[in-house]
Wavefront OBJ file of the C-alpha trace (Angstrom):
o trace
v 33.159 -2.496 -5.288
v 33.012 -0.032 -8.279
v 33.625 3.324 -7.551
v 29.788 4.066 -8.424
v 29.118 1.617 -6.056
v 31.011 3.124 -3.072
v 29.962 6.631 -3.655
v 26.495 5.348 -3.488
v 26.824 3.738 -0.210
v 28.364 6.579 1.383
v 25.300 9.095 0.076
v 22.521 6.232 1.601
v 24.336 6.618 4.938
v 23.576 10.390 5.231
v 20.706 12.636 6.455
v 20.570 14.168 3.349
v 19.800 11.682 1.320
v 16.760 10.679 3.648
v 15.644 14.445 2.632
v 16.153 13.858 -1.106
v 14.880 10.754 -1.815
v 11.270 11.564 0.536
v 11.384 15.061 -1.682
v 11.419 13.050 -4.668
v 8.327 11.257 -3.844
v 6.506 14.185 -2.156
v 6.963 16.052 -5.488
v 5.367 12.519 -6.906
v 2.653 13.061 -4.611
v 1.852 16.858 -4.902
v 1.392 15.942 -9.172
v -0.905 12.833 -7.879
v 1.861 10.105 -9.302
v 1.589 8.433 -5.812
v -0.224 5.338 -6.024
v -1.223 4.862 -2.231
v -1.169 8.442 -0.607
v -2.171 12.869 -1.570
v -1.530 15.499 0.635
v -3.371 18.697 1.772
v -0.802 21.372 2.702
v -3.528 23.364 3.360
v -3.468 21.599 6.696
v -0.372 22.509 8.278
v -0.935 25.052 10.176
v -3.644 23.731 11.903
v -1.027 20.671 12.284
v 1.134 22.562 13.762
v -1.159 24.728 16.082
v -2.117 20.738 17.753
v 1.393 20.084 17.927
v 2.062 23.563 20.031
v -0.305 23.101 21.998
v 0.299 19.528 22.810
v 3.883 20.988 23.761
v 2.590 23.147 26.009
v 0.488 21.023 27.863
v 3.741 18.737 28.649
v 6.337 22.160 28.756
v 4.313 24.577 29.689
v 7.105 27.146 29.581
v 8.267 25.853 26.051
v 11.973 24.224 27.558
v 11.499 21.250 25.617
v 14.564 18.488 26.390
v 15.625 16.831 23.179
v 13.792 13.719 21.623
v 15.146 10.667 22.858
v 15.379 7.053 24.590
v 16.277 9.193 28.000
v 12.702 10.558 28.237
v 11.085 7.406 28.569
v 13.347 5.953 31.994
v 11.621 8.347 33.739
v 8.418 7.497 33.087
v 4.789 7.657 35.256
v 7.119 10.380 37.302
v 9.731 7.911 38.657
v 12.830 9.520 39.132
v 15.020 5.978 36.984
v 17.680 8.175 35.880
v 18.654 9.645 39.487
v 18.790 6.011 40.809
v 20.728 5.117 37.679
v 23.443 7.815 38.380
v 23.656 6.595 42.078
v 24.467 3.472 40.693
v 27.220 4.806 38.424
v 28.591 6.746 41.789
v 32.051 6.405 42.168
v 33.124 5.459 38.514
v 35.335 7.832 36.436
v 33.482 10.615 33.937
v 34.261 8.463 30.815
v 33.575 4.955 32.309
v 30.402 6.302 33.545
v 29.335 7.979 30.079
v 30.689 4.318 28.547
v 27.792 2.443 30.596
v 24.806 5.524 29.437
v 26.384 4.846 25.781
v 25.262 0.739 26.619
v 22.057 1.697 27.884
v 20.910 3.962 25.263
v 22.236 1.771 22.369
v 20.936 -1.821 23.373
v 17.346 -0.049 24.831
v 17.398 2.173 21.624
v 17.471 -1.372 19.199
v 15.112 -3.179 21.296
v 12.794 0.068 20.811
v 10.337 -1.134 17.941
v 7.339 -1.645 18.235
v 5.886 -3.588 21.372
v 2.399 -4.329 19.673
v -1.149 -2.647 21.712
v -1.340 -5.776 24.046
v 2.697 -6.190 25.805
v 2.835 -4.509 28.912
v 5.633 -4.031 31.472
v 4.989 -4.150 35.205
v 7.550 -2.086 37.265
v 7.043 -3.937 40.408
v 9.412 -1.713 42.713
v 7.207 1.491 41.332
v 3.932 -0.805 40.921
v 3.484 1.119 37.429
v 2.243 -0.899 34.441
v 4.017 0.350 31.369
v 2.833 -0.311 27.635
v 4.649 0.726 24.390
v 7.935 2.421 23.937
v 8.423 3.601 27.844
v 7.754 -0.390 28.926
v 10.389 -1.283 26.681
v 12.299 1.657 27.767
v 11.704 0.412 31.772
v 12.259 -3.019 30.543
v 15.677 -2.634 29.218
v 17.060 -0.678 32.218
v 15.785 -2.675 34.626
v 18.014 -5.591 32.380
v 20.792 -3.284 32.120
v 20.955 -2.730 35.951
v 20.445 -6.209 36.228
v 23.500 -7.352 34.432
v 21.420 -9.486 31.459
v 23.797 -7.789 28.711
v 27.608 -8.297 30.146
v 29.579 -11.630 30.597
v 30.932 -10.295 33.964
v 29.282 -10.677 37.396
v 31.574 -7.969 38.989
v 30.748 -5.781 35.940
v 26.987 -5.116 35.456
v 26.053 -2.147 34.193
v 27.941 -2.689 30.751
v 27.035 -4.094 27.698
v 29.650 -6.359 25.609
v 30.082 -9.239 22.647
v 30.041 -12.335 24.594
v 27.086 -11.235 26.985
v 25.047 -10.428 23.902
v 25.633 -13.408 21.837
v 25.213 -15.827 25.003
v 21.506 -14.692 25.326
v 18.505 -16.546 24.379
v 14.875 -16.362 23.760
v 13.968 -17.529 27.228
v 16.754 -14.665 28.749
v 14.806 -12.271 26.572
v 11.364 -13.292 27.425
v 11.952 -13.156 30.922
v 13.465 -9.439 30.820
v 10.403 -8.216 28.712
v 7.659 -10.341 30.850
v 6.353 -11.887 27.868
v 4.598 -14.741 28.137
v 0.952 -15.960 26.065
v -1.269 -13.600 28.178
v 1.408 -11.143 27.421
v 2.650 -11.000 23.656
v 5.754 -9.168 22.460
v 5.944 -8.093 18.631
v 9.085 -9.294 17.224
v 10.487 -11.304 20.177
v 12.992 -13.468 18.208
v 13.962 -10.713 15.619
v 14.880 -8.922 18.671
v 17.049 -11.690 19.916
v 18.467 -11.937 16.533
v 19.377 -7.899 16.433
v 21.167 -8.144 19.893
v 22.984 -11.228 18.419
v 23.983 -9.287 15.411
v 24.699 -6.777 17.845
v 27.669 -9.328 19.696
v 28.966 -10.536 17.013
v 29.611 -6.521 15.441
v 31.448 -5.541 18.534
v 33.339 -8.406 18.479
v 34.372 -7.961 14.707
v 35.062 -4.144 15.036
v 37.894 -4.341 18.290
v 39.241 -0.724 16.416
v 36.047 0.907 17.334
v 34.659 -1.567 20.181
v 38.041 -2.908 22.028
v 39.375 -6.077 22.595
v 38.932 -6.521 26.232
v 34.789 -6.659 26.775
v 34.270 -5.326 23.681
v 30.816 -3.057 24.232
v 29.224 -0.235 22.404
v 30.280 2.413 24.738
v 34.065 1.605 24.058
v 32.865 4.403 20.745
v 33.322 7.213 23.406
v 36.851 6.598 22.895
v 37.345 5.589 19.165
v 34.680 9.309 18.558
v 37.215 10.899 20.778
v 40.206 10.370 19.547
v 38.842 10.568 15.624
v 36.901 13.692 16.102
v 38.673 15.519 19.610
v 35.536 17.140 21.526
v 33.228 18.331 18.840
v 30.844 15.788 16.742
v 28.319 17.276 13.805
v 25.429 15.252 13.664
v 25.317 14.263 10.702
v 28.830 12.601 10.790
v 27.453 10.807 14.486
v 24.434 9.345 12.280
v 26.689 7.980 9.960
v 29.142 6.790 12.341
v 26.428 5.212 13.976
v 25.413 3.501 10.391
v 28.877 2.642 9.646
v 29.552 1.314 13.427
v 26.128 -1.008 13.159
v 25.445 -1.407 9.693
v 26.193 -5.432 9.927
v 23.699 -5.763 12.779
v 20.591 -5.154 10.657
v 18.294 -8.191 8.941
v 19.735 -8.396 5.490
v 17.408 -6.449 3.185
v 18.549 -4.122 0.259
v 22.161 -4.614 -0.402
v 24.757 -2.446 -2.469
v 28.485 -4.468 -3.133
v 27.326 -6.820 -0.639
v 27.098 -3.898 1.923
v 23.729 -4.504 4.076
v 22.066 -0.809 3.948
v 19.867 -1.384 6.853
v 16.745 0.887 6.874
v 16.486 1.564 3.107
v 14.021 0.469 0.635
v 13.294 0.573 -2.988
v 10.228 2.487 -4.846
v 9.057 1.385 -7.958
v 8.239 5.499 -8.882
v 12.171 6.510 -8.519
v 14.368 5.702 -12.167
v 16.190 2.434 -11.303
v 19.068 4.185 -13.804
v 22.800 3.899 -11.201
v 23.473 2.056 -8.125
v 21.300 3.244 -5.186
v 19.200 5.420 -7.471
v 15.898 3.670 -6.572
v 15.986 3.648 -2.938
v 14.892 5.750 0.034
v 17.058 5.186 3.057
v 15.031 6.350 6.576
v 17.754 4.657 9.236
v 14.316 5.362 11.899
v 16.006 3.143 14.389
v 19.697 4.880 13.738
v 18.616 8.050 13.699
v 16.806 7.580 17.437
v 19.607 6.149 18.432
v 21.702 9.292 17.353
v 19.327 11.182 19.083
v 19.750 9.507 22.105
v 23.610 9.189 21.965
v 23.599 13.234 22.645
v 23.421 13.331 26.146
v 25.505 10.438 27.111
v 28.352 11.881 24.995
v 27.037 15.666 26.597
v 27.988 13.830 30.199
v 31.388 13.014 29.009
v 32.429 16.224 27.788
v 31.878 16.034 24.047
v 29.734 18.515 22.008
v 27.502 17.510 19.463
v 26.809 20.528 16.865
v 24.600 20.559 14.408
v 21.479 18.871 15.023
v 18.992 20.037 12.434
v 20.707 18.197 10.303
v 18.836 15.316 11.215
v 15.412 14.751 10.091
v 11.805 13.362 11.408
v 12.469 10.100 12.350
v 9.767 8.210 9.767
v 7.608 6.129 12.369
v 3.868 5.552 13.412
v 3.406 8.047 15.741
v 4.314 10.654 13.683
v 3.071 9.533 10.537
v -0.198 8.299 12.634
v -0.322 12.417 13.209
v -0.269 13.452 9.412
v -3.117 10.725 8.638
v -5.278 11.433 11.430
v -5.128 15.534 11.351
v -5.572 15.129 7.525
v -2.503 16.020 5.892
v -1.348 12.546 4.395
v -5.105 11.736 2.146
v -5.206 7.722 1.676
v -5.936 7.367 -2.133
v -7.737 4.225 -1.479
v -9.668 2.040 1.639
v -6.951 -0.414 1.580
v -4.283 1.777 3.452
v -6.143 1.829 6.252
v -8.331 -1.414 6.095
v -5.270 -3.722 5.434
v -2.023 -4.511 7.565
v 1.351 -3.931 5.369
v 4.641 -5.343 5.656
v 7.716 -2.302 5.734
v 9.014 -3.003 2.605
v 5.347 -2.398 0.774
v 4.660 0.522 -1.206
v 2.378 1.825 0.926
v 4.251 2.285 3.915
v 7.335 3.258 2.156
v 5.168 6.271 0.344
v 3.715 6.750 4.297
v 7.165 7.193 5.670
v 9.029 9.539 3.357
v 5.850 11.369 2.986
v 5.976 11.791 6.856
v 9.462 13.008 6.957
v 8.902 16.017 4.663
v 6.274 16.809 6.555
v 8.142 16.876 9.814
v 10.032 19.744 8.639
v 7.284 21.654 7.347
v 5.462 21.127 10.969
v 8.696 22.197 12.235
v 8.941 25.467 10.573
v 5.562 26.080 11.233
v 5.615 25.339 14.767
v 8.635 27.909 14.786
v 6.572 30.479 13.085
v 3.315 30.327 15.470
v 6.249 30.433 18.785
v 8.424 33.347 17.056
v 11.635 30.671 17.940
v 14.352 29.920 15.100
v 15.540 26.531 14.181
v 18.705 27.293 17.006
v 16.453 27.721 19.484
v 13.763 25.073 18.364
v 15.543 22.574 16.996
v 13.572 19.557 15.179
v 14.617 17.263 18.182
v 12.681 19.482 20.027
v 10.002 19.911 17.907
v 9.906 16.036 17.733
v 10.014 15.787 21.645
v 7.227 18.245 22.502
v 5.971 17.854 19.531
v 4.839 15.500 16.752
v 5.271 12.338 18.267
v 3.333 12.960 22.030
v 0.459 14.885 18.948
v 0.303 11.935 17.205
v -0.273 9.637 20.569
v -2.656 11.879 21.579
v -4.999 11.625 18.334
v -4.538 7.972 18.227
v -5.540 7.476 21.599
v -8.479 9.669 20.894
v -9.607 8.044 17.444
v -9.286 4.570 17.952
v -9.682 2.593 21.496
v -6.240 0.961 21.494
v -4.461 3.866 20.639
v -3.253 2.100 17.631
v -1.750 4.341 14.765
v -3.846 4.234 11.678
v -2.362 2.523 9.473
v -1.345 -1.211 10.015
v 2.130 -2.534 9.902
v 3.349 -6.115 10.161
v 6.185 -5.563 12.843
v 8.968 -7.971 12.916
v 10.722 -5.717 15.563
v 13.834 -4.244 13.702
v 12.026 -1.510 11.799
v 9.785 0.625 13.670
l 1 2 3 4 5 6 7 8 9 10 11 12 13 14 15 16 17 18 19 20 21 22 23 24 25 26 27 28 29 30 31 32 33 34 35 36 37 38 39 40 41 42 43 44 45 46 47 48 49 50 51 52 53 54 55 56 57 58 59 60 61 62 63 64 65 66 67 68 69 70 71 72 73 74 75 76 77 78 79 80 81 82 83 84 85 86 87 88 89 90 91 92 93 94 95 96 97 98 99 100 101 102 103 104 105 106 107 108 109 110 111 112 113 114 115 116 117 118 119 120 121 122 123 124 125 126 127 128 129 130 131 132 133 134 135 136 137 138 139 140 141 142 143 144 145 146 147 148 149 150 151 152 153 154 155 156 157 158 159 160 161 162 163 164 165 166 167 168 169 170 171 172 173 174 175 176 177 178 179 180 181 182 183 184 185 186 187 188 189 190 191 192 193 194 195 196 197 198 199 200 201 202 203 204 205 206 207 208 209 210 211 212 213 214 215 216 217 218 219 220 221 222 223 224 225 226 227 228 229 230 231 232 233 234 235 236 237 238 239 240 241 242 243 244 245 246 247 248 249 250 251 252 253 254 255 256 257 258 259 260 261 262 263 264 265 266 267 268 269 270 271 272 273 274 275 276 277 278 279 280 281 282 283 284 285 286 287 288 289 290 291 292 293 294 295 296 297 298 299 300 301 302 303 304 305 306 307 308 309 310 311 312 313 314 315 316 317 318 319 320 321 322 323 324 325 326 327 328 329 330 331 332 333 334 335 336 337 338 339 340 341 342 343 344 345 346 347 348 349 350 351 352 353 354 355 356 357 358 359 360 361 362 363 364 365 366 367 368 369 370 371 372 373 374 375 376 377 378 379 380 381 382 383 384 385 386 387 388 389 390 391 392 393 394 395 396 397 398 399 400 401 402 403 404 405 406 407 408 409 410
């Protein structure tokens, strides 16, 4: 690996070079050098007024919990993450955060889209689940289960040889699927949480020897960093830690770079140069490591460095409230594989505007980024707006643009 090389790989792997490389092509975009997408900024502050008050009609006193996978246990009002911590009763403080580091990282990779027809039935709360909370519901209820560890007397943990010894069938059965009830991306789920096994098995510095698991981090974090993580550094931990787990795509030095894609508008001129990493799936997950480190003590600072996390929902917002202008009838009238132009231009377009919603949504509440942090702003926020006005324009509640899922992206 040439020193180029390395340097490049490092920048891909952090939040600020998701904000570069989606400024590049939003300046494309406001000269009209996009092929597939304009903008109006003269939109955003009616934007954000939808998103505020879609906040307030979930916080109505504006004490918005962060964005993550630990919203969605709870979901249809059933109190999951109480019965979870009775569960976890009589464990030490670190084992205890160990097992909510499992749980958040397996449910946060089996997180992508579900498709508008999978549902989950929660039989014990008789609540029928679609989307991201079923596959939230569906994954604890695994967890609890024991369908992720190789030891009976151990459930509630997540490790190598439990991971790699699942298969399609173990999976199925989990997530309910079956032909009257479809799952998106069923085997490249399978195939992630195999990747997944065979990571934690290679990595025993980080993971451990003994039942290597995800959660085994809490102690490799603690002892690198002491009691105080900065985002940023946790995202690209998190990339670094689970880098090898991802579908091989774009590739620098034979280094798999996950969630990053090129454009054909960005100068192909140095390694990395021409691509625009979005880590959606890392980034969520480094969201939703926060309060599972939180419970064991650690403090993670920082958290604006982060950005929008470049998915449907929110992107679904920008389209539908008129920000994002389709150039042409074939955005919306055709489905699109991630790695087409169109969706990458979608996605880093979305991200930009994320923070400008963001400081918008700040202005109209009089609250500064401390106190409304994007992860809040995401939470109350952009992605429950952009539900909302897919659920309103279109029957299924579908976003508006079409993506071919094959369940490791979005």
């Amino acid at each position: 690996m040439t020193p180029s090389e390395s340097a490049a790989i490092a920048y891909l792997r952090t939040p600020q070079a998701i904000r570069d490389r989606c400024q590049q092509l939003f300046t494309l975009c406001e000269t009209g050098k996009l092929e597939h997408f304009a903008c109006d900024l003269s939109q955003l502050d009616a934007v954000a007024a939808y998103v505020v008050e879609t906040t307030q009609q979930f916080y109505p006193d504006f004490e918005v919990p962060f964005h993550s996978r630990w919203r969605h246990f709870d979901a249809g009002g059933t109190p999951r993450l109480a019965q979870l911590d009775e569960m976890l009763t009589g464990m030490s403080r670190p084992e205890a955060a160990r097992s909510r580091l499992d749980l958040a990282i397996v449910s946060v990779l089996l997180d992508a889209g579900a498709g508008s027809q999978w549902r989950y039935h929660d039989r014990v709360a008789d609540q029928v689940l679609g989307r991201s909370e079923g596959l939230a519901i569906a994954s604890l209820h695994a967890f609890q289960q024991g369908v992720f560890s190789s030891d009976p007397d151990q459930p509630y943990q997540v490790d190598a040889a439990g991971l790699q010894a699942l298969t399609e069938t173990d999976l199925a059965n989990a997530f309910q699927v079956s032909d009257d009830n479809p799952l998106v991306g069923l085997s490249g789920r399978l195939q992630l949480l195999h990747q997944l096994g065979h990571t934690l098995a290679a990595q025993p510095q980080r993971f451990g020897t003994n039942f290597a698991r995800p959660g085994n981090l809490l102690d490799y974090w603690q002892t690198t960093y002491g009691a105080t993580l900065d985002a940023g550094h946790l995202l690209t931990e998190v990339l670094v830690s689970f880098g090898d787990i991802w579908p091989g795509r774009v590739a620098i030095a034979a280094t798999n770079l996950g969630d990053v894609w090129p454009h054909a508008a960005l100068p192909d001129t140095a390694p990395g140069k021409n691509l625009v990493p979005f880590h959606k799936l890392s980034q969520w997950l480094t969201y939703s490591l926060v309060e599972p480190l939180q419970s064991a003590g650690l403090t993670v600072t920082n958290l604006n460095a982060l950005t929008g996390l470049a998915e449907y929902r929110n992107g679904g917002l920008c389209v539908d409230l008129g920000l994002l202008l389709p150039k042409h009838a074939a955005v919306t009238r055709e489905a699109h594989s991630p790695s087409s132009p169109v969706v990458l231009e979608w996605r880093a377009l979305t991200v930009v505007m994320l923070d400008r919603i963001g400081d918008r949504v700040r202005q109209q509440l009089g609250k500064s980024p401390d106190e409304l942090p994007l992860i809040k702003v995401l939470e109350g926020g952009t992605w429950a707006a952009g539900r909302r006005t897919a659920k309103h324009r279109r029957p299924d509640g579908s976003p508006p643009i079409t993506i071919h899922s094959d369940g490791t992206v979005f």
